[in-house]
C-alpha positions as CSV (number, residue, x, y, z in Angstrom):
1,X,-6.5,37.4,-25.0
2,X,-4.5,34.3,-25.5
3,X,-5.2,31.3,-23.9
4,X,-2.4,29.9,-21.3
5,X,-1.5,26.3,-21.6
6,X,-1.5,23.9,-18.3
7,X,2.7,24.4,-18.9
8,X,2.1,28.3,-18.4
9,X,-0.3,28.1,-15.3
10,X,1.3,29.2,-11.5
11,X,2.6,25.5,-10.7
12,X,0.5,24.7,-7.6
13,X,-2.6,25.3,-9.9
14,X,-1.3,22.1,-12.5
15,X,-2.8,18.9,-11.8
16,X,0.1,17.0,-12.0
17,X,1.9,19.3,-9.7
18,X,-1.1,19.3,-7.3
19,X,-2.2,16.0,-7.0
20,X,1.5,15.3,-5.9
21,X,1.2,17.9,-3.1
22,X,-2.5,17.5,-1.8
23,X,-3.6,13.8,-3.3
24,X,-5.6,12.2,-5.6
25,X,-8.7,12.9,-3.9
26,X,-8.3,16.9,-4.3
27,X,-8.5,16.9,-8.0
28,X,-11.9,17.4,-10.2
29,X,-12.7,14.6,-12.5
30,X,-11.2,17.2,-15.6
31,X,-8.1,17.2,-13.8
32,X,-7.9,13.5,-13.3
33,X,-8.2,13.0,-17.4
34,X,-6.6,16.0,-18.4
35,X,-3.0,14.3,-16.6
36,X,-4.5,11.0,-18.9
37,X,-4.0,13.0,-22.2
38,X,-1.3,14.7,-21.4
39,X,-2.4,18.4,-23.4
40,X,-5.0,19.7,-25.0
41,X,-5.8,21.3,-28.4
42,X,-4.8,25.0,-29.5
43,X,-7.6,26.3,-28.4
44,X,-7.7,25.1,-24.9
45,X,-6.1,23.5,-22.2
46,X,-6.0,20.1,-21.3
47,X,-8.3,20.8,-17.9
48,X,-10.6,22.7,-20.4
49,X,-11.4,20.0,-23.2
50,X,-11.6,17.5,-20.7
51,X,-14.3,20.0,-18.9
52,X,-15.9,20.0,-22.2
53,X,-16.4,16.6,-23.0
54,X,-17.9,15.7,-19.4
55,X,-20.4,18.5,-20.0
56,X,-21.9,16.9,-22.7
57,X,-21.7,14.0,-21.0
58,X,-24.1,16.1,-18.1
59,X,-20.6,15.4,-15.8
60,X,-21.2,11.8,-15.2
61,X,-18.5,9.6,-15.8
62,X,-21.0,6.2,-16.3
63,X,-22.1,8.4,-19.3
64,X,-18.6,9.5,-20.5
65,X,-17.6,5.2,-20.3
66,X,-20.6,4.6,-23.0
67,X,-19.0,6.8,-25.2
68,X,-16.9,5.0,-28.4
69,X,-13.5,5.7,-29.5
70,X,-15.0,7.7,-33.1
71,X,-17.3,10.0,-30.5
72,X,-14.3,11.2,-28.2
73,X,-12.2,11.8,-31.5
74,X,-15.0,14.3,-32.7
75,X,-13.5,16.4,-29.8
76,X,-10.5,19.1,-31.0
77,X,-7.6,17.8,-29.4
78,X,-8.2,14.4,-29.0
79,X,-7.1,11.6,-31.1
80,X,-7.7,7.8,-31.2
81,X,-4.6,7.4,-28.2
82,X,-6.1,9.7,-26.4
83,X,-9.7,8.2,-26.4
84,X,-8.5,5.1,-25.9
85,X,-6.8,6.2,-22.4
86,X,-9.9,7.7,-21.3
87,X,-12.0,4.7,-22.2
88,X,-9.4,2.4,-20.3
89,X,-9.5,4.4,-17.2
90,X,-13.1,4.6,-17.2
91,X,-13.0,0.7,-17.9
92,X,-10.7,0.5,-15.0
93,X,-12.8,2.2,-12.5
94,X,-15.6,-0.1,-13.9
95,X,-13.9,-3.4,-12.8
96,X,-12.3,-2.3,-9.4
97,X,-16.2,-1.6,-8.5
98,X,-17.0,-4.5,-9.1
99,X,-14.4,-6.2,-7.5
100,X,-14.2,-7.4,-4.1
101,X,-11.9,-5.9,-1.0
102,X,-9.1,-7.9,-0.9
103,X,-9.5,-9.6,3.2
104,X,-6.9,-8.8,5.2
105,X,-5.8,-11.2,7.0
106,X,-6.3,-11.7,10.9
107,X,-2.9,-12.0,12.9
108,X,-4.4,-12.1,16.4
109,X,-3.2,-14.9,17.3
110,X,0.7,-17.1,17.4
111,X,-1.6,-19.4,15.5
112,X,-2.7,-17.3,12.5
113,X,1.0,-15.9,12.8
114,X,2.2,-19.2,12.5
115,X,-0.5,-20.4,9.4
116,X,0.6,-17.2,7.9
117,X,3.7,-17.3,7.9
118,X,4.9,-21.1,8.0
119,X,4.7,-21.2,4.0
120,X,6.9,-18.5,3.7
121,X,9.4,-20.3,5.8
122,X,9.4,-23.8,6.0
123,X,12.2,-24.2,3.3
124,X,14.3,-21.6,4.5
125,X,17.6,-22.9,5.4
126,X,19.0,-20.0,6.8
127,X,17.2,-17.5,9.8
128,X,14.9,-14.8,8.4
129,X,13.0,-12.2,10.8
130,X,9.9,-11.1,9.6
131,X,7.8,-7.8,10.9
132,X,3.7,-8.2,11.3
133,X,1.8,-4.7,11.1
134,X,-1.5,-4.7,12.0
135,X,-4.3,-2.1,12.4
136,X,-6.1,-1.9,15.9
137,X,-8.7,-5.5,14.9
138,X,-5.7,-7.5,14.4
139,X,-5.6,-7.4,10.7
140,X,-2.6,-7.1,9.0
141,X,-1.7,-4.3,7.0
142,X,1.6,-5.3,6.0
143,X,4.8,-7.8,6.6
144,X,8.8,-7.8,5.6
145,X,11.4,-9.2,6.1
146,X,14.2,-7.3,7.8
147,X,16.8,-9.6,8.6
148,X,18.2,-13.1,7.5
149,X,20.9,-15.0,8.0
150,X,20.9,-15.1,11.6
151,X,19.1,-13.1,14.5
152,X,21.0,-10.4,17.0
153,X,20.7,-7.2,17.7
154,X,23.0,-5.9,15.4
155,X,21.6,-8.1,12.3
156,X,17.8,-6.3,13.4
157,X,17.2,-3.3,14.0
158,X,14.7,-1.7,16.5
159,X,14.6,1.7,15.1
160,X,13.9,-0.2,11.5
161,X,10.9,-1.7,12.8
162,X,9.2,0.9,14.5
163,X,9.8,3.2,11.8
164,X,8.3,0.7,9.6
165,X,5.5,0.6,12.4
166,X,4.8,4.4,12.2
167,X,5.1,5.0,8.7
168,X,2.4,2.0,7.7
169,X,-0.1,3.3,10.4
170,X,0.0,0.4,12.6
171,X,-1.0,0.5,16.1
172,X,-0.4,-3.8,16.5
173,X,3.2,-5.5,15.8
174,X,4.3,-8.7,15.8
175,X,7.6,-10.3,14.6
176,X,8.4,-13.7,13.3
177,X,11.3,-15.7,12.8
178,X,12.3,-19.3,11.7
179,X,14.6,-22.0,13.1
180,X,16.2,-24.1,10.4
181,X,17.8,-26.4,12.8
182,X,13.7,-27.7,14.2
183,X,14.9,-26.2,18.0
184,X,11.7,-24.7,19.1
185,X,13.3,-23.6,21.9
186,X,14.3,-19.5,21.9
187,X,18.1,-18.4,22.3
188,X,19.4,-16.1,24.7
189,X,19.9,-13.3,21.7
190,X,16.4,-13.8,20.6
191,X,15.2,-13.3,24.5
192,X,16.9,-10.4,25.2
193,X,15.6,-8.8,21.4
194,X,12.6,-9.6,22.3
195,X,12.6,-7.5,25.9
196,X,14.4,-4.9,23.7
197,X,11.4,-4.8,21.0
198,X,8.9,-4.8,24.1
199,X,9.8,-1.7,25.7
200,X,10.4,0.0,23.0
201,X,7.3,-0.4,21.7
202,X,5.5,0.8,25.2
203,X,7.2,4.1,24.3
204,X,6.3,4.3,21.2
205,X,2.5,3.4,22.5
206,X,2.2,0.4,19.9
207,X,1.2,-2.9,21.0
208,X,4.0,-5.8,20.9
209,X,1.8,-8.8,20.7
210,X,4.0,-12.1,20.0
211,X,7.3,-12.9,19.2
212,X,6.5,-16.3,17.4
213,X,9.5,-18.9,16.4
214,X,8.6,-21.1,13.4
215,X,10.0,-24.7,12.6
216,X,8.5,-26.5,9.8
217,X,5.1,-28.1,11.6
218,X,5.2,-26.5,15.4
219,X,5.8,-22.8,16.6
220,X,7.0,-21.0,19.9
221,X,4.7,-17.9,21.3
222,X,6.0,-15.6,24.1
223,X,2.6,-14.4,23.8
224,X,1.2,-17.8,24.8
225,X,4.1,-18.9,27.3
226,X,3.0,-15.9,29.6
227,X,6.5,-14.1,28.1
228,X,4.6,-10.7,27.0
């Protein structure tokens, strides 16, 4: 009986295909190196040699890292390119082991906001407002920008934010925004966004912790004026 290639397969059984529909996480290691080299040999499938090769390697990819370009060429159906994207990727997993978790940074505070965000701005010479998502311990998991040039209602928009809010996972928001002219002191537009952003977020159950206005040295918190 002849052998099907990966091409030939029902679609949600290629691992291209089905890491693109369940994840990463659901594909075997062959899976993972078969999308590396791209095909196999004429005598079996990409999923298949790449099954292979970790066998002799007793399915441990440690052991399959040791191997050398010549010993992964020995293999029908691989080639020097083909060895050498395995041995990268195994390289690659290698290093990000070994490497720290990048710290997320803590927002909890109009503080932190501002020491966080006061590089960004303090040679802007026009207004920029900036979104702060955070996970429930205050650290952030993202920011953007979403407005510049000058802050209203029209120029930022509400729905924008939260969707950014629920599509990053963020259960914490703050927003951020710069005063070129050095006036600390908030405008009626940026009051009456802010009262706008607040209950909007109480329906949408996410917390609204500061609106904080940056000039270059000093900052503005509704949070710490009793405003929120």
């Amino acid at each position: 009986m002849e052998k099907l290639t990966i091409n030939q397969w029902a679609e949600e059984d290629r691992p291209r295909e089905k890491m693109m529909r369940q994840g990463a996480e659901s594909l075997s290691n062959a899976e993972l190196l078969a999308i590396l080299i791209g095909s196999g040999s004429t005598k079996e499938s990409a999923v298949d040699l790449m099954k292979h090769v970790l066998n002799d390697c007793h399915n441990n990819l440690n052991t399959l890292g040791k191997k050398n370009i010549g010993e992964l060429c020995q293999y029908n159906g691989i080639g020097e390119a083909k060895a050498i994207s395995i041995l990268a990727a195994c390289e690659l997993g290698k290093r990000r082991q070994i490497e720290t978790l990048e710290e997320r940074s803590d927002c909890g505070t109009a503080t932190r906001i501002y020491n966080h965000m006061h590089p960004v701005m303090q040679d802007l010479d026009t207004e920029e407002f900036w979104i702060l998502l955070m996970n429930q311990n205050y650290k952030l998991i993202k920011k953007m920008r979403v407005s510049h040039g000058g802050i209203t209602e029209v120029a930022v928009d509400i729905r924008i934010i939260l969707k950014e809010a629920v599509l990053a996972n963020a259960t914490i928001l703050a927003v951020c925004h710069n005063h070129p002219s050095g006036n600390l002191r908030p405008s009626k537009e940026d009051d009456h966004l802010t009262e706008n952003l607040l209950k909007a977020c109480r329906v949408m159950r996410i917390l609204f912790l500061d609106h904080v206005i940056v000039t270059d040295g000093h900052y503005y918190s509704y949070h710490e004026e009793g405003r929120l």
